[in-house]
C-alpha positions as CSV (number, residue, x, y, z in Angstrom):
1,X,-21.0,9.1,-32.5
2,X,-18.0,7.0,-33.7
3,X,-16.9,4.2,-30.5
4,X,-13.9,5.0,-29.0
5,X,-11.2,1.8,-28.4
6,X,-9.9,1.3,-25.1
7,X,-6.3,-0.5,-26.4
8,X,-3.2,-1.8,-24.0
9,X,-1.0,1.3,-23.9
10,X,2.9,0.5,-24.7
11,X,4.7,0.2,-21.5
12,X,8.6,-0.1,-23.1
13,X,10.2,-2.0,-25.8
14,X,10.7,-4.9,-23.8
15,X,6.9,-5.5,-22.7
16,X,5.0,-7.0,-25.2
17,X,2.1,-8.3,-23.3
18,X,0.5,-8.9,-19.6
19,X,-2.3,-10.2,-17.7
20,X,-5.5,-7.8,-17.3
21,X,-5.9,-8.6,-13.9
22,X,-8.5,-7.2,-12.7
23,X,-11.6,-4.4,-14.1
24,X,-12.3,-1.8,-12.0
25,X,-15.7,-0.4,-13.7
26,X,-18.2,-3.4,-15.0
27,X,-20.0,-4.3,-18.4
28,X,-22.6,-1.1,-19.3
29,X,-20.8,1.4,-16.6
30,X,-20.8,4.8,-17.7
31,X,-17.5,5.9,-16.9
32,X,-15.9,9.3,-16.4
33,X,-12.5,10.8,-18.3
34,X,-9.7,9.6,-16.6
35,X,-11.0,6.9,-14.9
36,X,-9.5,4.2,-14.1
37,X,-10.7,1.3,-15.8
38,X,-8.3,-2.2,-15.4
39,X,-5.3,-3.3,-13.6
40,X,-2.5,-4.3,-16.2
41,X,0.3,-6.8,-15.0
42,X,2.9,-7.4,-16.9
43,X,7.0,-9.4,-15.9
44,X,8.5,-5.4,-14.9
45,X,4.9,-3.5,-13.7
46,X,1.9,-2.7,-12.6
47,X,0.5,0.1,-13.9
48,X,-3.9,1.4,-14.8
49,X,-5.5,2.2,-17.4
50,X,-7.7,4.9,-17.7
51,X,-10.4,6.0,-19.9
52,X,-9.5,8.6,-22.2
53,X,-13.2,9.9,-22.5
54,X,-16.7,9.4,-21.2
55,X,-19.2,6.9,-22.0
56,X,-20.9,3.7,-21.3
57,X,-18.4,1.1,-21.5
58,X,-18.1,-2.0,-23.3
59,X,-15.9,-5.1,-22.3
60,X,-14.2,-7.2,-24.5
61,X,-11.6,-8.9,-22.4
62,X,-12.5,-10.9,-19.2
63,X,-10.2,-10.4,-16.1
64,X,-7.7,-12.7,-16.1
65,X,-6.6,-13.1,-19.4
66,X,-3.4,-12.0,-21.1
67,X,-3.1,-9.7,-23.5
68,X,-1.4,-8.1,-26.4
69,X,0.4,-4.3,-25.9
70,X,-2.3,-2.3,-28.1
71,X,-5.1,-5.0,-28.2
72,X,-8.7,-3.4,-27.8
73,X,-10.5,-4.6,-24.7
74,X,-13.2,-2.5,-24.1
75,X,-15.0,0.2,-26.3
76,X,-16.7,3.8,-25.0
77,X,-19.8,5.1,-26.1
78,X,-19.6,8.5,-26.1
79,X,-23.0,9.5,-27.2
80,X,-24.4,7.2,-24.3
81,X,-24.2,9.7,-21.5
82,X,-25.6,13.2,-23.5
83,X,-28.3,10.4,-24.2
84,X,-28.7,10.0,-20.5
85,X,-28.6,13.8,-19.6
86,X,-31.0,14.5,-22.3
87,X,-33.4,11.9,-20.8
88,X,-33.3,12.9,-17.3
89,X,-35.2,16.1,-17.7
90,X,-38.5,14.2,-19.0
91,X,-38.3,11.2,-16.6
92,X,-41.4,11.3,-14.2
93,X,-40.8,10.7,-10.4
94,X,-41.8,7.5,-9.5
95,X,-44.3,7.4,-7.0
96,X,-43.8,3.5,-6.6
97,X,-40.7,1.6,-4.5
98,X,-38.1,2.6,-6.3
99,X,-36.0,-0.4,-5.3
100,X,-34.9,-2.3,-8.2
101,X,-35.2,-6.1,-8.7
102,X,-32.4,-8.7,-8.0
103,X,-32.3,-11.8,-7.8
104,X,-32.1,-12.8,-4.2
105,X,-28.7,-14.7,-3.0
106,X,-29.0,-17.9,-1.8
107,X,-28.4,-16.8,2.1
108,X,-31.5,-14.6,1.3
109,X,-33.6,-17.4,-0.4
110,X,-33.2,-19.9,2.8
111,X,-34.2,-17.2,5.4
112,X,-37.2,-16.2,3.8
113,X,-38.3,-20.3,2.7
114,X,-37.5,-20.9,7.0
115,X,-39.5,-17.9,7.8
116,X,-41.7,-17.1,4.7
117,X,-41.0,-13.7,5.0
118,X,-41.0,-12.4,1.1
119,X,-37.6,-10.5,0.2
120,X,-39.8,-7.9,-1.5
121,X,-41.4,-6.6,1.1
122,X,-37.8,-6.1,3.4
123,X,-36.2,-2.8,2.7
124,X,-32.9,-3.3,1.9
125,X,-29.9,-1.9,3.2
126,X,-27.4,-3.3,0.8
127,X,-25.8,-1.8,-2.2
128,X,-28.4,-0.6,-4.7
129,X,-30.9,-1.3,-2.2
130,X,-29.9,-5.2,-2.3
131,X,-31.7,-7.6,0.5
132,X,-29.1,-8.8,2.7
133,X,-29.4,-11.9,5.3
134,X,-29.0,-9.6,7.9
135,X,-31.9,-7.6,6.4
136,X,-34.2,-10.6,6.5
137,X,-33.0,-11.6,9.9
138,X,-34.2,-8.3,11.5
139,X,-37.5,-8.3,9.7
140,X,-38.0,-11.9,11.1
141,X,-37.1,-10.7,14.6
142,X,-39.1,-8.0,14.2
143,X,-42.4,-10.0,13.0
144,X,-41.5,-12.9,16.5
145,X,-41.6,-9.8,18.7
146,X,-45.1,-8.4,17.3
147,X,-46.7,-11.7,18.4
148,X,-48.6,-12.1,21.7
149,X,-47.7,-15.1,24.4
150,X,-51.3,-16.1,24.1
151,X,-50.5,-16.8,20.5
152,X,-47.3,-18.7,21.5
153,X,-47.7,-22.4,21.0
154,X,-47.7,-24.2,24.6
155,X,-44.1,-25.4,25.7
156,X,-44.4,-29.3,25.6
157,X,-43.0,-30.9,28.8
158,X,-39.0,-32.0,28.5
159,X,-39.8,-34.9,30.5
160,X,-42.2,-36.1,27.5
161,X,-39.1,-35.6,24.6
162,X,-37.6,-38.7,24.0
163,X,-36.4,-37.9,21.1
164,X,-32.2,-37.0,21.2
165,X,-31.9,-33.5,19.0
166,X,-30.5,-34.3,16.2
167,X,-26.3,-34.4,16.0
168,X,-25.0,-31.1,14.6
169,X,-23.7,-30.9,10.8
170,X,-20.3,-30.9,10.8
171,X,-18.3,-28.1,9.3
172,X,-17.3,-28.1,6.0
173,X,-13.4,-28.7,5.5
174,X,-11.2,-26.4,3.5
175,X,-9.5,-27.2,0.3
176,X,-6.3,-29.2,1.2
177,X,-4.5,-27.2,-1.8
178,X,-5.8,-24.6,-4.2
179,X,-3.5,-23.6,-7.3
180,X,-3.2,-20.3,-9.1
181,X,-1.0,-19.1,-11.9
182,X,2.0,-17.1,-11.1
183,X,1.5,-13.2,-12.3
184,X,4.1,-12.6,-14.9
185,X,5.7,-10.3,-12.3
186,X,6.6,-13.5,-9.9
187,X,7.1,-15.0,-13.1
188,X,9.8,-12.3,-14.1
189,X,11.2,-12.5,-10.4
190,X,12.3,-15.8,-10.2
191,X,13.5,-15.5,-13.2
192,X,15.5,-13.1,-12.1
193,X,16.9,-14.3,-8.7
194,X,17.5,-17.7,-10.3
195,X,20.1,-15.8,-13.0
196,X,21.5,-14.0,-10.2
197,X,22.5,-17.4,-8.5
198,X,23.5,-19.0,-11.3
199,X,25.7,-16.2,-13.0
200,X,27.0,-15.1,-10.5
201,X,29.9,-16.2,-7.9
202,X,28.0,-15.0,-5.1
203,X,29.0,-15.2,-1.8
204,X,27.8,-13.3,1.7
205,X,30.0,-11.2,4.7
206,X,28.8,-10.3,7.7
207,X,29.3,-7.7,10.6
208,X,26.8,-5.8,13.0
209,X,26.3,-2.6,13.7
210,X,25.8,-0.5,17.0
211,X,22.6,2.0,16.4
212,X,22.6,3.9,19.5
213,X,24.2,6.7,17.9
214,X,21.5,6.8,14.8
215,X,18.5,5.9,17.6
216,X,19.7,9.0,19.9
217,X,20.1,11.0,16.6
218,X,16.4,10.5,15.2
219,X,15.3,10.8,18.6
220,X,16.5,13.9,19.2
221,X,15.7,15.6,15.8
222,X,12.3,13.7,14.5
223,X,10.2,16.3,15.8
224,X,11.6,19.4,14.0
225,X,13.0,17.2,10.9
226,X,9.2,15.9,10.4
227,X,8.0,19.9,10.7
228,X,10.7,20.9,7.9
229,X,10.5,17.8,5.8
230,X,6.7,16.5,6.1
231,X,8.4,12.7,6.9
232,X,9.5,11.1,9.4
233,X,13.1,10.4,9.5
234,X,14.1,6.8,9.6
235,X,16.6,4.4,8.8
236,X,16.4,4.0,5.7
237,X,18.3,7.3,4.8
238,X,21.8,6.5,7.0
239,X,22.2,3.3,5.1
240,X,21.5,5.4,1.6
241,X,23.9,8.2,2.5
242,X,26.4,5.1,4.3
243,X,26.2,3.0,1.2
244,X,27.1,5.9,-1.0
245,X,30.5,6.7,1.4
246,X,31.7,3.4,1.5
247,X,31.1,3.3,-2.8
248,X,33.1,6.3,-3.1
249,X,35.8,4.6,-0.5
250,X,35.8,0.7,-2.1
251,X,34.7,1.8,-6.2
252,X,35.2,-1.7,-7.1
253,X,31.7,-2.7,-5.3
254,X,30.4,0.5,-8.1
255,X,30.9,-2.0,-11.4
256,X,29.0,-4.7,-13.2
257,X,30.2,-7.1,-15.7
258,X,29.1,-6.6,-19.8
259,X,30.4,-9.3,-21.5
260,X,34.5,-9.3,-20.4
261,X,34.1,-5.6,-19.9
262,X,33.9,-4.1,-16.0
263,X,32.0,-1.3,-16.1
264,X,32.4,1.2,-13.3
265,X,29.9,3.3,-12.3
266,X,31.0,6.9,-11.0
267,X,27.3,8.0,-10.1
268,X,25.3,6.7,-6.8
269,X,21.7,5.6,-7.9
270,X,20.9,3.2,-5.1
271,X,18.1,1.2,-5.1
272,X,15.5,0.5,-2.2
273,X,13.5,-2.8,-2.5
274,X,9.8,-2.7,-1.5
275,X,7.6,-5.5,-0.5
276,X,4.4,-4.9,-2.3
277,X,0.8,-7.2,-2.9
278,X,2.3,-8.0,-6.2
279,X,5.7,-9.2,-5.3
280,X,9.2,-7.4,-4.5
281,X,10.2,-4.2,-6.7
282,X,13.5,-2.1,-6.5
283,X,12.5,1.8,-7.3
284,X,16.0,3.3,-7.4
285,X,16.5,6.7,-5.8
286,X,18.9,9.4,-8.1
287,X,22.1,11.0,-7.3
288,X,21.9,10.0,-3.6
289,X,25.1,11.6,-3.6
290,X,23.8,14.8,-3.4
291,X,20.7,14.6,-1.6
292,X,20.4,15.7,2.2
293,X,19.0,13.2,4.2
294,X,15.4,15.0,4.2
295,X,15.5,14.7,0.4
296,X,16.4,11.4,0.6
297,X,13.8,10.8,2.9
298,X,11.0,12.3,0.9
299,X,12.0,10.0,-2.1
300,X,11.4,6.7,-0.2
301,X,8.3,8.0,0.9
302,X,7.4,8.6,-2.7
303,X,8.7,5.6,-4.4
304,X,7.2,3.4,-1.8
305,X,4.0,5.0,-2.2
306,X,4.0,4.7,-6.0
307,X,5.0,0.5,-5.7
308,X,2.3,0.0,-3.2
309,X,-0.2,1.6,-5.3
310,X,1.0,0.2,-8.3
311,X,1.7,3.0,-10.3
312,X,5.2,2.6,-10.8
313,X,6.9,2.8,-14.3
314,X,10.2,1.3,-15.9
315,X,12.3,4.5,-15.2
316,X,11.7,4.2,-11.6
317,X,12.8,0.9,-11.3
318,X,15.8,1.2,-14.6
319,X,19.4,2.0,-13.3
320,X,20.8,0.8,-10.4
321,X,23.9,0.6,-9.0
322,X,23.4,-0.7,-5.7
323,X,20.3,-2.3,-3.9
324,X,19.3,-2.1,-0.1
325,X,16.7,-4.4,1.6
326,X,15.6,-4.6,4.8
327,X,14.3,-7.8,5.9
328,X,14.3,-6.1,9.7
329,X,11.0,-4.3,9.1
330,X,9.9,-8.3,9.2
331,X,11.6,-9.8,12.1
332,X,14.0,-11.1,10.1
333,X,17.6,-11.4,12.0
334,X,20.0,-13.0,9.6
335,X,19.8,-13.8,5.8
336,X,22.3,-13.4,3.1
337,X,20.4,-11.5,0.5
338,X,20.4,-12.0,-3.6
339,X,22.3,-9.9,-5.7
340,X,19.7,-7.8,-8.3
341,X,21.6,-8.5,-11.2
342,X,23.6,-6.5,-13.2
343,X,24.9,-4.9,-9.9
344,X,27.6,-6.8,-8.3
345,X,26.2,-6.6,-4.9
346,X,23.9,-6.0,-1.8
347,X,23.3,-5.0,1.4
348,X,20.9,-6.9,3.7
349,X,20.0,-5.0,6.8
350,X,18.2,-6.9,9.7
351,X,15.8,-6.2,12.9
352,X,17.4,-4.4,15.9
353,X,17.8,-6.2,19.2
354,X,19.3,-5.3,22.4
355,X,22.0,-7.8,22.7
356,X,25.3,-7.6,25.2
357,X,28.8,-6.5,23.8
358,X,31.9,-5.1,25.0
359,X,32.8,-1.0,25.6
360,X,35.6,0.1,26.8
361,X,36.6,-3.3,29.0
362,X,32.6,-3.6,30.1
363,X,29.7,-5.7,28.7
364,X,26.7,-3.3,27.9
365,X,23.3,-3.9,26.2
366,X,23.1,-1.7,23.3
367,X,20.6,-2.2,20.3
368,X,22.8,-4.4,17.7
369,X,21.7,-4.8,14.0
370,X,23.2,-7.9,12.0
371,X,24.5,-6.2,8.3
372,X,25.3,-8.9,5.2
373,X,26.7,-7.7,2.3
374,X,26.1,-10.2,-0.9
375,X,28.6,-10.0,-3.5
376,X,30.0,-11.0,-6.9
377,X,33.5,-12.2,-6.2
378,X,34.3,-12.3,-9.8
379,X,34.5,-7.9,-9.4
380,X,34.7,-8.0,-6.0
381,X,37.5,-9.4,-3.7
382,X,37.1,-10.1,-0.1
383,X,39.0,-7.3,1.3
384,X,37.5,-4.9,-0.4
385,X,33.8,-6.6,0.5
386,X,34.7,-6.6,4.0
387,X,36.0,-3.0,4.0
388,X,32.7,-1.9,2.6
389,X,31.0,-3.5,5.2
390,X,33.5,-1.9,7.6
391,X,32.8,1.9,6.0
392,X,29.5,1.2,6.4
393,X,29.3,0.0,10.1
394,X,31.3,3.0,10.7
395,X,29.2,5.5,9.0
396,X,26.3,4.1,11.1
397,X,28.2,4.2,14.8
398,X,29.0,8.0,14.3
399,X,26.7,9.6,12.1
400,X,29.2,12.8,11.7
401,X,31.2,10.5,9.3
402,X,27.7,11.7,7.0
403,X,27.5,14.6,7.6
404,X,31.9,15.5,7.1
405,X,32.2,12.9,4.4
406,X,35.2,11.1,6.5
């Protein structure tokens, strides 16, 4: 039967190679359909491959190294596993130790030259039926416990050791530095952010936000919104459906710059940036306009889930007209957030902290969140940043505004 290529599937136009970063089955595996085989990173994605039939599997690529969109990397033998299955039935049951032969690691090697205790004889309890130190340990304690205090040597008198014990070894020092190549993806990231900065006339506005009203809200409703939605509602979703109002209110913050053209947007993708192993990534939820804010809420949850498990692809992270991050879910308390280029701006939203502030002639303590809004002054002016900011705020401090569109 004919080999079957395993190639680097095309990801988008604009992705012509990546880093195989990482195999997930290992030279000779037989594999299963579907499975996943490697870990591709490219500057936009991470994304699997997968094996589009059964087989023992040959590797041509090591980890690590880059390669081309359709280069081969590995090759499937289909034939190999009806081989296998055809064999089984004839095998004999082995009335030897089954346990296969590996070569010892070096942990194992030094407890059995201290105690001369022979690997092979040790059942092992590791993968395969590996030896393990801790394997060898117990079989030595096990072989000091079967001997008799009569066979104990005698105990020499302290009095008559003059010899000091020797000084302990000292422990080994770490590396003062280690150095690893960035992944295209931080690669494609600073990239990015640097552009931002250096295209852009960016500049930051502040104000904070009460969230008593939002806290008593979620605390109030979580129960029966988790029963009817399956997730828990958060955040997240105010600032979505907030960010949205103040757009519709202040449209100039809705544009990007191609070439000396403004483009204005008239629809409300808004993206959500997610921390992830690999770096940041911006999944943009759709038509947040008209999404309740259990739909909402069940899109985060599901582009968040798809980042962290690197399955994302380009059309969840392609079209955005506004980005949210939320540095709070970190501690952090102030920062003036980048702008993800083309949009012409951001909201940063921060951690939530009791703090003192005025009502009504009286100093309370209510639980205060810090809001910065980046922004492109060459679209956007400063009234119209700081009255987004302002809709925003608002939106948050009575949630109704949502709900009435006011």
């Amino acid at each position: 039967m004919a080999l079957l290529d395993v190639k680097i599937p095309a990801l988008g136009e604009s992705i012509n190679s990546g880093i195989l970063a990482k195999w997930h089955v290992q030279d000779g595996d037989v594999v299963k359909k579907d499975q996943a085989l490697f870990e591709l990173e490219t500057d936009k994605i991470t994304t699997e491959g997968t094996a589009e039939a059964a087989g023992r599997i040959t590797l041509k690529v090591a980890a690590g190294a880059e390669v081309k969109i359709g280069e081969i990397v590995a090759q499937i033998d289909p034939g190999a596993t009806a081989g296998a299955a055809a064999a089984a039935p004839n095998s004999k049951p082995e009335t030897r130790n089954p346990k296969p032969a590996f070569e010892s690691s070096p942990a194992v090697r030094r407890v059995a030259a201290e105690t001369g205790i022979d690997p092979a004889t040790v059942a092992g309890t590791g993968k395969a039926g590996r030896v393990t130190k801790g394997d060898m340990l117990a079989a030595a304690e096990g072989l000091n416990a079967t001997v008799s205090p009569a066979d104990q040597p005698p105990t020499p008198d302290p009095v008559l050791l003059s010899t000091p014990p020797a000084p302990a070894a000292p422990a080994p020092r770490p590396e003062r530095q280690t150095r690893r190549k960035m992944t295209p993806l931080r690669q494609r990231i600073a990239q990015r952010l640097i552009a931002a900065q250096h295209e852009a006339a960016m500049l930051t506005t502040f104000n904070e936000a009460d969230m008593s009203a939002v806290i008593a809200l979620r605390t109030k409703y979580q129960e029966e919104f988790t029963k009817r939605h399956g997730v828990k509602l958060g955040f997240m979703a105010f600032f979505v459906k907030a960010v949205v109002c103040a757009l519709k209110e202040v449209p100039a913050v809705n544009t990007q710059i191609d070439g000396d053209v403004i483009v204005e947007n008239h629809f409300f993708d808004i993206g959500v940036a997610v921390s992830t192993e690999k770096g940041l990534m911006v999944p943009v939820i759709r038509d947040c306009d008209l999404l309740s804010l259990g739909e909402v809420e069940i899109a985060l949850a599901g582009t968040a889930k798809k980042a962290r498990e690197g399955k994302i692809t380009l059309s969840d992270l392609d079209g955005g007209v506004f980005t949210i991050t939320n540095g709070g879910v970190f501690g952090s308390l102030l920062s003036t957030p980048i702008i993800n280029s083309p949009q012409c701006a951001i909201l940063g939203m921060h951690a939530i902290q009791d703090r003192p502030v005025v009502r009504d002639g009286q100093i309370v303590i209510r639980p205060m969140m810090y809001l910065a809004l980046s922004y492109d002054h060459r679209l956007v002016d400063g009234r119209e940043a700081v009255t987004f900011l302002v809709k925003v705020k608002q939106a948050i401090e009575d949630p109704t505004r949502l709900m009435l569109s006011v």
